[in-house]
BALOBA-1460 file (C-alpha; in Angstrom, 3 decimals):
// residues 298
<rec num="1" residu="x" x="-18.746" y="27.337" z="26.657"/>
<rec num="2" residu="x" x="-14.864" y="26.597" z="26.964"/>
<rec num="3" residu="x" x="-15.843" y="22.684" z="25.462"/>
<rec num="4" residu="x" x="-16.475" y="24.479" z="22.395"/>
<rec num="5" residu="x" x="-13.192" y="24.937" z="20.840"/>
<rec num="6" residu="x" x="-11.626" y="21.664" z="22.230"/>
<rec num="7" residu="x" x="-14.278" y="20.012" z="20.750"/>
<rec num="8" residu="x" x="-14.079" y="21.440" z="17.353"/>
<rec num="9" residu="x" x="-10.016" y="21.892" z="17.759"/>
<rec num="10" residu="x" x="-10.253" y="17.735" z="18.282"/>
<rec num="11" residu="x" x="-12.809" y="17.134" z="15.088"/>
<rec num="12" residu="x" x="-9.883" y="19.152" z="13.224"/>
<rec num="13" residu="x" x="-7.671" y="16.695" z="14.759"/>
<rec num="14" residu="x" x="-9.252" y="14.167" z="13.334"/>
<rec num="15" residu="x" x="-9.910" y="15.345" z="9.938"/>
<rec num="16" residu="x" x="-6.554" y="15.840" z="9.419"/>
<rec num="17" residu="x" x="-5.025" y="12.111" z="10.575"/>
<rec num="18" residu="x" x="-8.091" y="10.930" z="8.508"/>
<rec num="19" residu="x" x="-6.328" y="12.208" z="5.345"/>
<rec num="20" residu="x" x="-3.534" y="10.292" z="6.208"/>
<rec num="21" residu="x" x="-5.379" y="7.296" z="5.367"/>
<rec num="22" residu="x" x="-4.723" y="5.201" z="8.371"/>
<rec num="23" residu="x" x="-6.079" y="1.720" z="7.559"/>
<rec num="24" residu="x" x="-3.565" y="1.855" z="4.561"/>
<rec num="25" residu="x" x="-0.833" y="3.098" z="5.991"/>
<rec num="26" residu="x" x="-1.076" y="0.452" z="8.348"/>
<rec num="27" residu="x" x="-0.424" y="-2.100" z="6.244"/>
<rec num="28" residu="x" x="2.790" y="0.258" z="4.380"/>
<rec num="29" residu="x" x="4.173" y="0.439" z="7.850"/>
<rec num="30" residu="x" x="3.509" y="-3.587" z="8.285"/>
<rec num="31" residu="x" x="5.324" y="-4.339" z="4.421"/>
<rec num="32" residu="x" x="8.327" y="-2.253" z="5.589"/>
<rec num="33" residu="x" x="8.711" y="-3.587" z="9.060"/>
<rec num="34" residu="x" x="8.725" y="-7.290" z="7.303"/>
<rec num="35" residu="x" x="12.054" y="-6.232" z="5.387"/>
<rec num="36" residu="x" x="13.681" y="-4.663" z="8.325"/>
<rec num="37" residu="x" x="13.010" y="-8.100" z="9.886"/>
<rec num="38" residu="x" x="13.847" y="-10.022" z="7.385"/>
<rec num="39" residu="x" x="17.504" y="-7.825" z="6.847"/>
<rec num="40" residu="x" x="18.505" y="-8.662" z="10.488"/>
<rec num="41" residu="x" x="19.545" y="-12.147" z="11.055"/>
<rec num="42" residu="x" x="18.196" y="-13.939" z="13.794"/>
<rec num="43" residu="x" x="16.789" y="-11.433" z="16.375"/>
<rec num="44" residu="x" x="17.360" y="-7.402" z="16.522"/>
<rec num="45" residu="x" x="19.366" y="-5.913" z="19.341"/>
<rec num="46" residu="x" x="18.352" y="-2.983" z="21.422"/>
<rec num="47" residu="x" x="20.154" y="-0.662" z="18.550"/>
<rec num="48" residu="x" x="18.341" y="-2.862" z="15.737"/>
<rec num="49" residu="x" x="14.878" y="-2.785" z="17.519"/>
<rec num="50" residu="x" x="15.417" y="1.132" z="17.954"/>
<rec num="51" residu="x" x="16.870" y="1.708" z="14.603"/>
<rec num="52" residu="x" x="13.784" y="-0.384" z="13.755"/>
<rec num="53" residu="x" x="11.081" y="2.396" z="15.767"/>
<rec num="54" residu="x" x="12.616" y="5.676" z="14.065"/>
<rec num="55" residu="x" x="12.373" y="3.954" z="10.591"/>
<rec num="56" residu="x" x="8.318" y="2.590" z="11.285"/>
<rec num="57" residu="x" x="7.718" y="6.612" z="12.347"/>
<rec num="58" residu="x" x="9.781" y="8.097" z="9.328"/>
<rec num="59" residu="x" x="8.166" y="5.983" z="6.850"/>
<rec num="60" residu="x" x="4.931" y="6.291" z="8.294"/>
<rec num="61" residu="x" x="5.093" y="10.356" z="8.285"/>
<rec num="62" residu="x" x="6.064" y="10.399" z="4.601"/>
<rec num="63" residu="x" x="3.422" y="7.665" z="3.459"/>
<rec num="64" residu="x" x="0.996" y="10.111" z="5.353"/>
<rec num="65" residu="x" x="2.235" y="12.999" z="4.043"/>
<rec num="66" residu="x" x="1.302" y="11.296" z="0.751"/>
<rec num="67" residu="x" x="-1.751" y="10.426" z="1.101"/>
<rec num="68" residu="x" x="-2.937" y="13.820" z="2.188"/>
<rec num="69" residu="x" x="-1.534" y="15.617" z="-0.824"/>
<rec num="70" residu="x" x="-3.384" y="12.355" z="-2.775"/>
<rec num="71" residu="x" x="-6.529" y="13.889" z="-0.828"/>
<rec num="72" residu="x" x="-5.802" y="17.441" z="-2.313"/>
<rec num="73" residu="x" x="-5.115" y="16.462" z="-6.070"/>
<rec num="74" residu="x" x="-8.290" y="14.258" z="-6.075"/>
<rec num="75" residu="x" x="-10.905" y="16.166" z="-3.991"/>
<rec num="76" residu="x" x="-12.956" y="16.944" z="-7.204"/>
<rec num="77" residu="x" x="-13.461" y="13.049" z="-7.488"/>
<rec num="78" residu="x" x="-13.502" y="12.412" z="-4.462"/>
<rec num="79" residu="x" x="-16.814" y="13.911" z="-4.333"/>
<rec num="80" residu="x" x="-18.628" y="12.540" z="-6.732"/>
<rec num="81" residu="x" x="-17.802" y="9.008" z="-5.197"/>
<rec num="82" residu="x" x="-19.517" y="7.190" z="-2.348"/>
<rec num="83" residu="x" x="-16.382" y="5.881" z="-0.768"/>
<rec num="84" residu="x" x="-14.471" y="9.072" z="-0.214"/>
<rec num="85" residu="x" x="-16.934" y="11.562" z="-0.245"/>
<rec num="86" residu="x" x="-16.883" y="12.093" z="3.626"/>
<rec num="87" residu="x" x="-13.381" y="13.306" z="3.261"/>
<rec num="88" residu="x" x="-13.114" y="16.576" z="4.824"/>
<rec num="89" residu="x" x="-10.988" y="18.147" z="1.546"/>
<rec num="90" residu="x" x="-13.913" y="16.956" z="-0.663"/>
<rec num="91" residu="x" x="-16.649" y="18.561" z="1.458"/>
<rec num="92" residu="x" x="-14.620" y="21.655" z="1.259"/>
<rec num="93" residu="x" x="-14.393" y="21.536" z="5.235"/>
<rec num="94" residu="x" x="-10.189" y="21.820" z="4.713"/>
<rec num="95" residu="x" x="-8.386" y="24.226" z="2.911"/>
<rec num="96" residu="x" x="-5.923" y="23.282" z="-0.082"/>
<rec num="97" residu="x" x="-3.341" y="25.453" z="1.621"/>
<rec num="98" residu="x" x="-4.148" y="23.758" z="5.214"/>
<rec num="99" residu="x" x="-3.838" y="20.120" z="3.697"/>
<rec num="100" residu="x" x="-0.779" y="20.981" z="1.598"/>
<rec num="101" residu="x" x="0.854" y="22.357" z="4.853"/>
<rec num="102" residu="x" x="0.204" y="19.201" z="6.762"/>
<rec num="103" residu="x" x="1.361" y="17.347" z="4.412"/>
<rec num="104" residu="x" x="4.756" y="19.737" z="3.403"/>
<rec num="105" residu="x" x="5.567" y="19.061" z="7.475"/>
<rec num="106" residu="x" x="4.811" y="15.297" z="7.629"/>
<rec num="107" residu="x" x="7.167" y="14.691" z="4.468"/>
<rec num="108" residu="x" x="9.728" y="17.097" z="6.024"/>
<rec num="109" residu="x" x="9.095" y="15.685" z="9.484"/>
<rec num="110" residu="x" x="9.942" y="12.078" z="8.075"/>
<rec num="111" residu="x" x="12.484" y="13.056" z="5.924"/>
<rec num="112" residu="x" x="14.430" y="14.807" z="8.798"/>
<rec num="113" residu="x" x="14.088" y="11.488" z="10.609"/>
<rec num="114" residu="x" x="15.062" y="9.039" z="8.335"/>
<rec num="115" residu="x" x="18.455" y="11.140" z="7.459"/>
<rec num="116" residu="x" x="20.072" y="11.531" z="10.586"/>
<rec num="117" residu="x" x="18.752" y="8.886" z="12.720"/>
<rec num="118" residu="x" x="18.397" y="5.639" z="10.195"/>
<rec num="119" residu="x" x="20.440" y="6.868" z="7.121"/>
<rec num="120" residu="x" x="20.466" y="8.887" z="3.717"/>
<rec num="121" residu="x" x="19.794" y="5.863" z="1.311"/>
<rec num="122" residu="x" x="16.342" y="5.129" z="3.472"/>
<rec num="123" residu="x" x="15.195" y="8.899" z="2.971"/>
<rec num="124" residu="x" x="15.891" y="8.980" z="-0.538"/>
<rec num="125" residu="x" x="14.220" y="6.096" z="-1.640"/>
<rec num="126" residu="x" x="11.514" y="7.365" z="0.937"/>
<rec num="127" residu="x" x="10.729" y="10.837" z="-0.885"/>
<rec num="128" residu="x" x="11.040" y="8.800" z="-3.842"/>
<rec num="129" residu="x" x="8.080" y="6.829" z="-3.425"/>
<rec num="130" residu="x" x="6.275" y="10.307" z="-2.373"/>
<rec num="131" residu="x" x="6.945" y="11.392" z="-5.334"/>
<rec num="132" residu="x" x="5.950" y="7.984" z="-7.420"/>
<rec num="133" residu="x" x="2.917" y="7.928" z="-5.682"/>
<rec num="134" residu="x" x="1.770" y="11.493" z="-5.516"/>
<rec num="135" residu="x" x="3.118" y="12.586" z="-8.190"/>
<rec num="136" residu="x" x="3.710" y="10.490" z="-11.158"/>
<rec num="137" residu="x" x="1.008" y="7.647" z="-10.113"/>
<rec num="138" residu="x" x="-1.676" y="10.526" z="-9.038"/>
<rec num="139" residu="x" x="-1.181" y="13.464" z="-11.286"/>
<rec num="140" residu="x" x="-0.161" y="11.496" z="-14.460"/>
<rec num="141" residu="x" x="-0.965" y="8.111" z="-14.330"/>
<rec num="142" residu="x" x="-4.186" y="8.106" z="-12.609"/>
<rec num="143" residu="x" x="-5.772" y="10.031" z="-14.845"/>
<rec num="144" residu="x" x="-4.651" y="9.015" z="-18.172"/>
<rec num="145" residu="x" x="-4.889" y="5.273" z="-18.655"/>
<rec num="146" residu="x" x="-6.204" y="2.032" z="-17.068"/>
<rec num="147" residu="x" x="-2.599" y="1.002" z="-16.636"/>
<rec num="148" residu="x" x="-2.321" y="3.249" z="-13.931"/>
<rec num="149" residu="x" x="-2.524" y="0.545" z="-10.848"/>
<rec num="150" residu="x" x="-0.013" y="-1.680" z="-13.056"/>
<rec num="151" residu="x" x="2.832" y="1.324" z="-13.556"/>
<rec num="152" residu="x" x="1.723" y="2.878" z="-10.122"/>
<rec num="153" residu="x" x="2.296" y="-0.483" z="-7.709"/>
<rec num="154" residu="x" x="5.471" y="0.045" z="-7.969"/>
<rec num="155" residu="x" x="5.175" y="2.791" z="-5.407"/>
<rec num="156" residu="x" x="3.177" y="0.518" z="-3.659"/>
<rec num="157" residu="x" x="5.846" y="-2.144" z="-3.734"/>
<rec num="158" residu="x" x="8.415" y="0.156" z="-2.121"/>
<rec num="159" residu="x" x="7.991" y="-0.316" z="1.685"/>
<rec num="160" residu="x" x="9.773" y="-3.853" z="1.935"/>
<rec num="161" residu="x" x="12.523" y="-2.121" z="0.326"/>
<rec num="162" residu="x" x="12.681" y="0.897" z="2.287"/>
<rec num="163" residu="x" x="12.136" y="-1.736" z="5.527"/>
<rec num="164" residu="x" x="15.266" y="-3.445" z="4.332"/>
<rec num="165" residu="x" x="17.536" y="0.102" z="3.416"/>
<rec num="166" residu="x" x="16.488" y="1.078" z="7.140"/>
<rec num="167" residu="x" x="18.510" y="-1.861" z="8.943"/>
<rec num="168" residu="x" x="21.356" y="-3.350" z="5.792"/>
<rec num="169" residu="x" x="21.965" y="0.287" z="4.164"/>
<rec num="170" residu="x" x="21.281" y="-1.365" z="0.875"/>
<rec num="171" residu="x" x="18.683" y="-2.684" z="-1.241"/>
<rec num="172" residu="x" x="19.622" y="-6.771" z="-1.670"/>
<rec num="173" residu="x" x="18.133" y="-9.387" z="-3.770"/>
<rec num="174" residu="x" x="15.948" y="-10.558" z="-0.994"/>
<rec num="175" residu="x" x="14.508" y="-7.138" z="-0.819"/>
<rec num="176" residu="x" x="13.500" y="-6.704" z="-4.250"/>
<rec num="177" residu="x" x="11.792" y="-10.659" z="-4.132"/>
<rec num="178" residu="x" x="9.318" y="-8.892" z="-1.685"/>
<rec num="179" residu="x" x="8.768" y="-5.893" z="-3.831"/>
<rec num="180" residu="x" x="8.133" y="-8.072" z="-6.908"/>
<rec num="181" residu="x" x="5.445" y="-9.734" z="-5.189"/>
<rec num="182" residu="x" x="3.542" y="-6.753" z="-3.800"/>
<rec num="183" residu="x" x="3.671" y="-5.065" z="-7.565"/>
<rec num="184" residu="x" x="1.936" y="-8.480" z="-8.686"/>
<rec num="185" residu="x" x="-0.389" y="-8.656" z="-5.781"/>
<rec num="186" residu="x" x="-1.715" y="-4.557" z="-6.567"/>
<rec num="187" residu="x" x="-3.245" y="-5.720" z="-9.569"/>
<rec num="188" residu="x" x="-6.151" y="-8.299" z="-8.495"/>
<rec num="189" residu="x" x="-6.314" y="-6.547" z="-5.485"/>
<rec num="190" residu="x" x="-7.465" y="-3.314" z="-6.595"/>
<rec num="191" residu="x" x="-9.172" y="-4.600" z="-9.355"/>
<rec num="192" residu="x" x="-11.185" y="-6.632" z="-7.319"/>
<rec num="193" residu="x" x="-12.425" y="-3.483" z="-5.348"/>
<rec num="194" residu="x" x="-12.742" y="-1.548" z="-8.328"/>
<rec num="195" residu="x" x="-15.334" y="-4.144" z="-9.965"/>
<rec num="196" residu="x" x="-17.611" y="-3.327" z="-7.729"/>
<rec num="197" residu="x" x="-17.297" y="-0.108" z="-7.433"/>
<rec num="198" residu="x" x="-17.221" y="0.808" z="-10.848"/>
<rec num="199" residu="x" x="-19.950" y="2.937" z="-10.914"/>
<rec num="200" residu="x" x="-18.274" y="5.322" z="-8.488"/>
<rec num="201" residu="x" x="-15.260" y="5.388" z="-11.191"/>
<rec num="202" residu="x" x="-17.949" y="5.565" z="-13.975"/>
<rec num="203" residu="x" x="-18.587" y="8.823" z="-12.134"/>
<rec num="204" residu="x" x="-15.165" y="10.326" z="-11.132"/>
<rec num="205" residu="x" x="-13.817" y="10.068" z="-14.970"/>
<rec num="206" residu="x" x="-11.234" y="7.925" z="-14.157"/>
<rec num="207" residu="x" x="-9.874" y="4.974" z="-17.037"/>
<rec num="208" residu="x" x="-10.034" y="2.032" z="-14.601"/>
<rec num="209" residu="x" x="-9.696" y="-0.760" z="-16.209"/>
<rec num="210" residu="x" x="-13.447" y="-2.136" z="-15.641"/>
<rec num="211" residu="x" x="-14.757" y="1.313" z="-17.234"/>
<rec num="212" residu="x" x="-12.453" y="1.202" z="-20.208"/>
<rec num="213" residu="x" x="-12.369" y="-2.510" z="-20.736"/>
<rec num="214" residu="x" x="-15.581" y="-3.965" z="-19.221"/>
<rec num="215" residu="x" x="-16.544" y="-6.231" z="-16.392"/>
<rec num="216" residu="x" x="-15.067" y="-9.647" z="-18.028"/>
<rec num="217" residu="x" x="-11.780" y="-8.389" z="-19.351"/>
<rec num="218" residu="x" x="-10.889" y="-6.978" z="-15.868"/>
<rec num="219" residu="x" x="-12.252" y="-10.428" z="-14.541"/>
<rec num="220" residu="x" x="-9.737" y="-12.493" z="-17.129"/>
<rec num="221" residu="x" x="-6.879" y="-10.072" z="-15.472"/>
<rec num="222" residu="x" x="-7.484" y="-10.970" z="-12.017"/>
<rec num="223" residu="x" x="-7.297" y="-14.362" z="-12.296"/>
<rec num="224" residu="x" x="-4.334" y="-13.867" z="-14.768"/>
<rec num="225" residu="x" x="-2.529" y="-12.058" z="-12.462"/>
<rec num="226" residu="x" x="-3.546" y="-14.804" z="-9.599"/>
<rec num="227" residu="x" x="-1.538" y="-16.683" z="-11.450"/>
<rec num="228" residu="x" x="1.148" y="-14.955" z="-11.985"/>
<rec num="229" residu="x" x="1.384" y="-13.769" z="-8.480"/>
<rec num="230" residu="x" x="1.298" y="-17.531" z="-7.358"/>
<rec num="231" residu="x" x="4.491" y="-18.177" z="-8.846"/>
<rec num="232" residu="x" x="6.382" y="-14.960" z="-7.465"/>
<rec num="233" residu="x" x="5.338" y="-15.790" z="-4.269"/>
<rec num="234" residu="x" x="7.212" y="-19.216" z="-4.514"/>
<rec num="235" residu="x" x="10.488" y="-16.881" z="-5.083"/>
<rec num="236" residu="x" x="11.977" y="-16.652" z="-1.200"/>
<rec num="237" residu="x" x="11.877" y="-20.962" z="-0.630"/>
<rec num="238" residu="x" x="13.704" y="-20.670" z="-4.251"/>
<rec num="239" residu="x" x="15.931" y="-18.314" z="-3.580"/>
<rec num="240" residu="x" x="16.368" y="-19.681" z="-0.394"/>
<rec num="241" residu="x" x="14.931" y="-17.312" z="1.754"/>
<rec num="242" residu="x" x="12.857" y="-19.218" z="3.765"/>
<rec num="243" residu="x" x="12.202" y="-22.783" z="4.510"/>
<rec num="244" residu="x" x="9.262" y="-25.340" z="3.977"/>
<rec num="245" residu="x" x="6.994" y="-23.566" z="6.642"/>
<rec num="246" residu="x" x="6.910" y="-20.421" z="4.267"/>
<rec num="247" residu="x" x="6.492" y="-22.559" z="0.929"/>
<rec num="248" residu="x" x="3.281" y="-24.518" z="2.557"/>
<rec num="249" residu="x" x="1.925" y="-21.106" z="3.315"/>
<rec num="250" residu="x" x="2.636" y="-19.423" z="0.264"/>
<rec num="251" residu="x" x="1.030" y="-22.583" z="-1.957"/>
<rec num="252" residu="x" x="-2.137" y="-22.735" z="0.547"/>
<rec num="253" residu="x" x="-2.577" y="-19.158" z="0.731"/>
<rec num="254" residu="x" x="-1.844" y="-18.274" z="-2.974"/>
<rec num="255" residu="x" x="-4.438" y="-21.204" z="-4.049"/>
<rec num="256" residu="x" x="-7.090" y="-19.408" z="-2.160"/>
<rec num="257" residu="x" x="-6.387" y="-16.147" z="-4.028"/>
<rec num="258" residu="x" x="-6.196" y="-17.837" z="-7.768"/>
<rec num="259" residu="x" x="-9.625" y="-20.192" z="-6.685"/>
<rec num="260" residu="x" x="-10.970" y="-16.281" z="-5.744"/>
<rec num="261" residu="x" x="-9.762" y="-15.023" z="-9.112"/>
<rec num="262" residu="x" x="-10.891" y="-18.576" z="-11.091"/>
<rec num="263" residu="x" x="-14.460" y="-17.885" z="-9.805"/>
<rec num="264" residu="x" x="-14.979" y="-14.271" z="-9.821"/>
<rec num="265" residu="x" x="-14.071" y="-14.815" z="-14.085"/>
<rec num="266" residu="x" x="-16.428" y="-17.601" z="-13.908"/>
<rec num="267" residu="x" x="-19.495" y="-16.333" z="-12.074"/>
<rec num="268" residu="x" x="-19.256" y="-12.391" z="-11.091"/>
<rec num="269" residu="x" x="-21.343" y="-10.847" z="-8.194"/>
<rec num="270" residu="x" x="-20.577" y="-7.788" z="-6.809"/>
<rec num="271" residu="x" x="-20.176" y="-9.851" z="-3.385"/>
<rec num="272" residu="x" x="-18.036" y="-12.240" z="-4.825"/>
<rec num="273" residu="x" x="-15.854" y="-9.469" z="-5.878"/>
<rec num="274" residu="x" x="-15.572" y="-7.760" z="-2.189"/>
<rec num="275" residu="x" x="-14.758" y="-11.155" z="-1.204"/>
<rec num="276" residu="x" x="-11.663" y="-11.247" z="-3.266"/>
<rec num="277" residu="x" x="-10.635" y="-7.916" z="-2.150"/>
<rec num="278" residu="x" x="-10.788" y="-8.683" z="1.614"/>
<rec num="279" residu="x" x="-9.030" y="-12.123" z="0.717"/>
<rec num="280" residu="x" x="-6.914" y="-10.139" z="-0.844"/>
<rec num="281" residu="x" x="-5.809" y="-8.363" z="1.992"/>
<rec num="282" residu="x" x="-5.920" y="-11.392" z="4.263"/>
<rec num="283" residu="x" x="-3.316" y="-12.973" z="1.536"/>
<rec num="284" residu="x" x="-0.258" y="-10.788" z="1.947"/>
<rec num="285" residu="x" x="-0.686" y="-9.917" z="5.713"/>
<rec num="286" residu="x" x="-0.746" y="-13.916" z="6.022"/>
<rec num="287" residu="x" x="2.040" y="-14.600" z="3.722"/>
<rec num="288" residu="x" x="4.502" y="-11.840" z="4.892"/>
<rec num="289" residu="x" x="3.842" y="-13.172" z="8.469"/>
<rec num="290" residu="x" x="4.694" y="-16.445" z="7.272"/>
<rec num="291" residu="x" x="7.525" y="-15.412" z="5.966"/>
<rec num="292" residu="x" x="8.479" y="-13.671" z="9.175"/>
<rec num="293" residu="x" x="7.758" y="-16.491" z="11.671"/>
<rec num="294" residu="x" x="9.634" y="-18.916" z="9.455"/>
<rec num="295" residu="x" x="12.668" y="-16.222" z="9.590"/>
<rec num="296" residu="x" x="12.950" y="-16.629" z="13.166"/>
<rec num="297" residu="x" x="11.432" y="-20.313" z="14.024"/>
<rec num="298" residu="x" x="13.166" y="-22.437" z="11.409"/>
């Protein structure tokens, strides 16, 4: 009898870090812990590596806190598609007013943080990415034209930048390299996934690009954007950056994701387009970890 509630207290549990969206604030936490890196010469000290901790948590409790409200805003279409229809806010198994509570303390939580223990410029530009992505990306943009992952990655771009506010208190040159190429890379890599998937979008209402525009146009922008990503990526050897190590990564891995894009326009299947979309993925972990290992190695 007493497992009862601990059992459903823990599904509860559960629900709510779900709407968090774990898997992708993973890789928001990994972006910004590459500029804090990256703005520390040579390695961090105890302070640096601590400084480092608090600013992983605070960004990581306001990218949460974002993707829950996300959860709230969309729940109508989440439901009528296959990939987020489990969520518990589109089975009606959360309340609006519990989600938008969670996500009110996560965002004040990690804005607390960030001010007195990293420093103001880091919140700031923090809560304004909540409010890029929640807000104007979710409400507005989503909803209104095809654009919207174009206009909206630059919310997306952000945690490199907040990474490297944490540990310099300022936003340098370097820093806005790295956000110039995740805006590029948002493109093919959503586009990718929403290829095949566009039925699901086809349901929700949403203007994505391959409902508005059609299977080959969307095709001709992933490979154009490929390209354009390709070059942006060269940016840090040119800049000066990094070193060789970095550049031979950058040109092997960035190759892999234009061939992707060159053949998906050429010859689409639904499984060459999940392909490119876990590539995808594979690409920037790869290429900010080469970035990071040539930081400190060469």
């Amino acid at each position: 009898m007493r497992t009862e509630p601990v059992i459903a207290s823990a599904s509860v549990v559960r629900q709510f870090y779900a709407l968090t969206k774990p898997r992708v604030i993973q890789l928001i936490v990994f972006c910004a812990l590459i500029g804090m890196l990256l703005a520390v010469p040579g390695l961090p000290s105890w302070t640096e590596f601590r400084l480092a901790l608090l600013a992983c948590l605070g960004i990581w409790l306001v990218a949460g806190a974002a993707a829950a409200f996300n959860c709230i805003v969309e729940k109508g279409i989440d439901a009528r598609m296959k990939r987020t229809a489990w969520r518990a806010t589109a089975r009606g198994e959360l309340a609006d007013w519990q989600t938008l509570l969670f996500s009110a303390v996560l965002c004040g939580a990690g804005c607390v943080l960030l001010y007195l223990w990293v420093n103001p410029l880091t919140m700031w530009l923090t809560l304004a990415t909540f409010i890029g992505y929640a807000v104007v990306y979710t409400v507005i943009l989503k909803p209104l034209t095809p654009q919207n992952i174009v206009i909206g990655g630059a919310s997306g771009a952000m945690p490199p930048v907040l990474g490297w506010a944490a540990m310099a208190g300022d936003v340098g040159p370097e820093a806005l390299i790295l956000f110039l190429i995740i805006f590029l890379w948002t493109p093919p890599h959503f586009w990718a996934l929403a290829l095949y998937r566009v039925e699901d979008y086809r349901k929700s209402g949403l203007p994505m690009l391959p409902v508005t525009h059609g299977n080959q146009f969307t095709r001709l922008m992933v490979l154009l954007y490929t390209l354009i990503l390709f070059a942006a990526c060269l940016m840090p050897y040119i800049y000066g950056m990094s070193s060789w190590p970095y550049l031979t990564a950058a040109i092997i891995l960035s190759t892999g994701f234009c061939l992707y894009g060159f053949y998906l326009w050429r010859d689409y299947s639904d499984e060459l387009a999940r392909k490119t979309f876990r590539y995808s993925l594979l690409h920037l972990s790869l290429l900010f970890a080469a970035l990071m290992l040539d930081h400190y190695l060469f």
